[in-house]
C-alpha positions in Angstrom: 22.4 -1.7 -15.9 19.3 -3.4 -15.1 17.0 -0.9 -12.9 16.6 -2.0 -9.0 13.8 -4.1 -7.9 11.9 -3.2 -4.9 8.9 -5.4 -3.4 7.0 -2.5 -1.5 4.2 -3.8 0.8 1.6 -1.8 2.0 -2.0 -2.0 3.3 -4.4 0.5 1.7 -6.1 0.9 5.3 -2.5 1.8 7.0 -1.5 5.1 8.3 2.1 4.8 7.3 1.5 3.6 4.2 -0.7 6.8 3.6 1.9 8.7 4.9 4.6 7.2 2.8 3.5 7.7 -0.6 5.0 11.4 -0.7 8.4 9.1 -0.6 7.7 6.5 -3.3 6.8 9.4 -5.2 9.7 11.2 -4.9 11.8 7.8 -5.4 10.2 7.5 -8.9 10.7 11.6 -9.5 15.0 11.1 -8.2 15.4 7.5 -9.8 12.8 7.3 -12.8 14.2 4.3 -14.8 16.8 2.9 -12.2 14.2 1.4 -10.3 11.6 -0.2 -10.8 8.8 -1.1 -7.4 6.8 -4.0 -7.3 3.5 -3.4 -5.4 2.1 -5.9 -3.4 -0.3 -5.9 -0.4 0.2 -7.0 3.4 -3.3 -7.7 5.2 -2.4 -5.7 8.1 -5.9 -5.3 8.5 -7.1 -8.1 7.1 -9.6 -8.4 10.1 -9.5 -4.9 11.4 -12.2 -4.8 14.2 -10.8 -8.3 15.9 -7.1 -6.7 15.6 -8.5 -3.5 16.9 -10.3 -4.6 19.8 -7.0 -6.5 21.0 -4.6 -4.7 20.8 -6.4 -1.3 22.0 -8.6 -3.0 24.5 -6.9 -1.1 27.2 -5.7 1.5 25.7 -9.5 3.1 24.9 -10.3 0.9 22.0 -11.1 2.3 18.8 -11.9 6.2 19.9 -8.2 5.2 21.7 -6.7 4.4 18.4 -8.7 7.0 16.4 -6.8 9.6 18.8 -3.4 7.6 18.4 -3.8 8.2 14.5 -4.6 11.6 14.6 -2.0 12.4 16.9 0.5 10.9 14.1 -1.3 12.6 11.5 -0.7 15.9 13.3 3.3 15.3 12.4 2.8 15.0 8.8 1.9 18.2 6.9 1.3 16.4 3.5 -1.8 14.3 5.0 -5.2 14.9 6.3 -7.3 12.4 8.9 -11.1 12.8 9.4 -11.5 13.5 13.3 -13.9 10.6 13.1 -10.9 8.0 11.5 -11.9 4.5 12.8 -14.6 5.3 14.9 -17.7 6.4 12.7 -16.5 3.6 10.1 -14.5 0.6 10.9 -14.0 -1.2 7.5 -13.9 -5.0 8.5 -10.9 -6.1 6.1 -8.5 -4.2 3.5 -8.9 -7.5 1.5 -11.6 -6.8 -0.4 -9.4 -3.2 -1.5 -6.6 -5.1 -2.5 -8.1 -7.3 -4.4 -10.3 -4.4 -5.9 -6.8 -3.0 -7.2 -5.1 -5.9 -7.7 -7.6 -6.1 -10.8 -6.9 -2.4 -11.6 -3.5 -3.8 -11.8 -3.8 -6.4 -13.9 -6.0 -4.1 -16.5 -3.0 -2.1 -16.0 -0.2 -5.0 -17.0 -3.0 -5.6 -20.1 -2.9 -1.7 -21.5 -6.5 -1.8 -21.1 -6.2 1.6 -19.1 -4.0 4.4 -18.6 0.0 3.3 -16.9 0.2 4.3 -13.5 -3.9 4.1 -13.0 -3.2 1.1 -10.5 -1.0 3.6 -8.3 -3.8 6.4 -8.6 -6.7 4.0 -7.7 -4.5 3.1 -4.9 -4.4 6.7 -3.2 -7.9 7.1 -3.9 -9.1 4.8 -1.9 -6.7 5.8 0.9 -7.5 9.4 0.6 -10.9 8.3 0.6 -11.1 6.5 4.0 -8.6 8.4 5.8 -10.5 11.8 4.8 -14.1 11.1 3.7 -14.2 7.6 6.4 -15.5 6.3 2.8 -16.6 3.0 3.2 -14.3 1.2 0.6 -14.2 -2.3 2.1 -17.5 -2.2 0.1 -17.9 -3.5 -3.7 -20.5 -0.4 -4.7 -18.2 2.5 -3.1 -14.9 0.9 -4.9 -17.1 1.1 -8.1 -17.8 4.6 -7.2 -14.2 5.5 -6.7 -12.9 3.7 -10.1 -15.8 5.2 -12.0 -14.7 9.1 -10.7 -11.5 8.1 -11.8 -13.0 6.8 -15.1 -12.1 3.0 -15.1 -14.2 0.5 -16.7 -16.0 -0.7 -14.0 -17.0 -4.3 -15.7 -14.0 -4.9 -17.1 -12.6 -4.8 -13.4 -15.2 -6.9 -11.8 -14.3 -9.3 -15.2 -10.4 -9.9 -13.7 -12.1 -10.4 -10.2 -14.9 -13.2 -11.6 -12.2 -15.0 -13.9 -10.2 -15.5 -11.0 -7.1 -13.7 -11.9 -7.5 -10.9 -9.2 -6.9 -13.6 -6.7 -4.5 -15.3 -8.1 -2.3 -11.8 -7.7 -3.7 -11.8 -4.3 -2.3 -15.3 -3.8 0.7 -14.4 -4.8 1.0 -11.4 -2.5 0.8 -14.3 0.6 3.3 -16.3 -1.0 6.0 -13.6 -0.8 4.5 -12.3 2.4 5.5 -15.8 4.0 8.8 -16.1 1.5 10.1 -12.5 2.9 8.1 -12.5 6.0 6.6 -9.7 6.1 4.7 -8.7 8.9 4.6 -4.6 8.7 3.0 -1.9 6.4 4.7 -0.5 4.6 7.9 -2.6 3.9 10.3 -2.1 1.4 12.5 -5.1 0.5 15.8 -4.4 -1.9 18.3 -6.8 -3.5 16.8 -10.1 -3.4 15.4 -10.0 0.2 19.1 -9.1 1.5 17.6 -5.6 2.6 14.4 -3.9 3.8 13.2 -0.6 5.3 9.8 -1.6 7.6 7.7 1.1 8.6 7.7 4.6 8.9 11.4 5.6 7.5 12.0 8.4 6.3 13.1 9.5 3.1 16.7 10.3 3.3 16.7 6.6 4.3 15.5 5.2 1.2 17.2 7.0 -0.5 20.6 6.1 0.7 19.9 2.9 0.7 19.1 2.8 -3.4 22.3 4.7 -3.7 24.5 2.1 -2.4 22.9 -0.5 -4.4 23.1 1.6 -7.4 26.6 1.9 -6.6 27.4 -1.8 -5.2 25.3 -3.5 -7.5 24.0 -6.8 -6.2 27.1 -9.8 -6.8 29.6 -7.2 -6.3 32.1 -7.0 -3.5 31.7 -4.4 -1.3 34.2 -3.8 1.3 31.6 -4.2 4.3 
């Protein structure tokens, strides 16, 4: 049987997302070669100080949603949030992350690095915002991060100057608008027929791999 494909969407700058990585994870520890996730990136933040100025304009602004995030952080044991989150740094746009890792990825895809390297460059530069307030909208602190994490620094600049990081980044809006997607992180399952959007838990997933693993996609199921 052919493993199960899941889009997962997330924005690196996201608190969900951040939170939700303990649970892709563990889906990769439970399911190993039944499934098989398909990153992509959601600008969420795309223009983060525009979107954060409307939508907490009367709700305290940023030191408003600075508190809001800690508050969530507070819930979740597995994380930790720099009391200063959004308000000493406010990164203008995730974009220039994603397409930062989309050319990790495709290094990756070339077995010019280390497997899994996309996914640990990925937390990095979560970790690194949401506990340092790192400054990774910006070209010299992602080279900073990938060179801790001993990546080839030109070689990754190289997939960004040929063009081919934002071709992946392309494609990312094309299956954005194909599966609307409009929340970080989403999970889509079987073909679009399914998705998980935001912050659901585990047991949730889980369940819902199960039944596919099960009912396999063309089958009859007796819902």
């Amino acid at each position: 049987m052919k493993p199960i494909n899941i889009f997962y969407f997330s924005d690196v700058l996201c608190i969900w997302a951040y939170i939700a990585q303990v649970r892709i994870d563990e889906l990769k520890t439970t399911f190993q070669d039944q499934i098989e996730i398909e990153y992509h990136f959601v600008p969420v933040f795309g223009n983060a100080p525009e979107k954060l100025e409307k939508q907490w304009r009367d709700r305290g602004g940023l030191p408003g949603y600075s508190n809001h995030i800690q508050e969530v952080a507070k819930k979740f044991a597995h994380i930790t949030v720099h009391p200063d989150i959004w308000t000493h740094v406010t990164p203008p746009s995730s974009t220039s992350c994603h397409l930062f890792l989309h050319a990790i990825q495709l290094l990756e895809k070339k077995g010019l690095v280390e497997q899994q390297m996309f996914e640990k460059a990925t937390w990095a530069f979560r970790e690194a915002f949401f506990t340092q307030l790192a400054k990774v909208g910006d070209r010299p602190v992602q080279f900073e991060i990938a060179e801790k994490l001993g990546l080839p620094v030109a070689a990754i600049q190289a997939q960004i100057d040929t063009g081919e990081a934002y071709a992946q980044l392309s494609k990312d809006f094309d299956l954005i608008k194909e599966h609307t997607v409009t929340v970080s992180p989403t999970l889509i399952f079987n073909e679009g027929r399914q998705r998980l959007n935001g912050n659901v838990g585990y047991r949730v997933i889980e369940a819902n791999i199960r039944e596919l693993l099960h009912n396999p996609p063309g089958e009859q199921s007796w819902c």
